[in-house]
N, C-alpha and C positions, 0 to 999 in steps of 0.2 A: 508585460513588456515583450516586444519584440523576442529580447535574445531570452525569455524562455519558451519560446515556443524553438527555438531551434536547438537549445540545451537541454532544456526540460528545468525544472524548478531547480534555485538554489538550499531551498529546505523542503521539509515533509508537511504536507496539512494533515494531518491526525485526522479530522474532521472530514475531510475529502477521502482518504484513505479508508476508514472504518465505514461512511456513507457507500461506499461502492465495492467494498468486501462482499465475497460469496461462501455459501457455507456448505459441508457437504451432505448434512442434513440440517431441516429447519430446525429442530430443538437444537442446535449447537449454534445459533446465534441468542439464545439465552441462558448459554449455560454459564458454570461457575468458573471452568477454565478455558471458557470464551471472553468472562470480564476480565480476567485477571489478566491476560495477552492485553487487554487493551489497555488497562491499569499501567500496567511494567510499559508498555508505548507511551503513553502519557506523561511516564517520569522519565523515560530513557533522555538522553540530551539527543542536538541530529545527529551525532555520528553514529550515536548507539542506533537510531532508528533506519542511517543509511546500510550499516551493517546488517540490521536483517531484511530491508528491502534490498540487499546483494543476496544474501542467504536462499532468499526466498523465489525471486525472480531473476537473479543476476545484474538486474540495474543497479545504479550507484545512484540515482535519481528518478523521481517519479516521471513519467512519461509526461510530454507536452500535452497540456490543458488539463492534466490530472490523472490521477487513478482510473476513470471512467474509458479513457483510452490506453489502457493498459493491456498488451497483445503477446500472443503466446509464439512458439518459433514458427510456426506455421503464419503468420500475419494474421488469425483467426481474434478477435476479441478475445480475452478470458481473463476474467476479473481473479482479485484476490483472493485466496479461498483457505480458509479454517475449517 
């Protein structure tokens, strides 16, 4: 819709979110407390989920068209990183 591209999404896609996550080494996207972050996202409701995409990024919502367009304070790309 229109008005999320100018608000950005009214909820979290989990899915979009963990698809466009980066990692700071490749073994820590297989590791044990890489699932278990995604497990606790998976059960959190959205406000739990809006609070640590504040925590983590300072947004209150996912950036327009997703995660994939998620930018750092420089306007540089940089995706979510565990």
């Amino acid at each position: 819709a229109p008005e999320a591209l100018i608000a950005g999404a009214a909820s979290i896609d989990l899915d979009d979110w963990r698809k466009h996550a980066a990692y700071q080494e490749a073994q820590l996207a297989f590791a044990f407390s890489t699932e278990c972050f995604w497990c606790a996202m998976d059960e959190f409701t959205v406000d739990e989920r809006i609070k640590v995409l504040q925590f983590a990024t300072g947004l209150t919502s996912p950036p327009a068209g997703g995660f994939r367009n998620l930018v750092g304070y420089l306007g540089d790309a940089v995706p979510f990183t565990l």
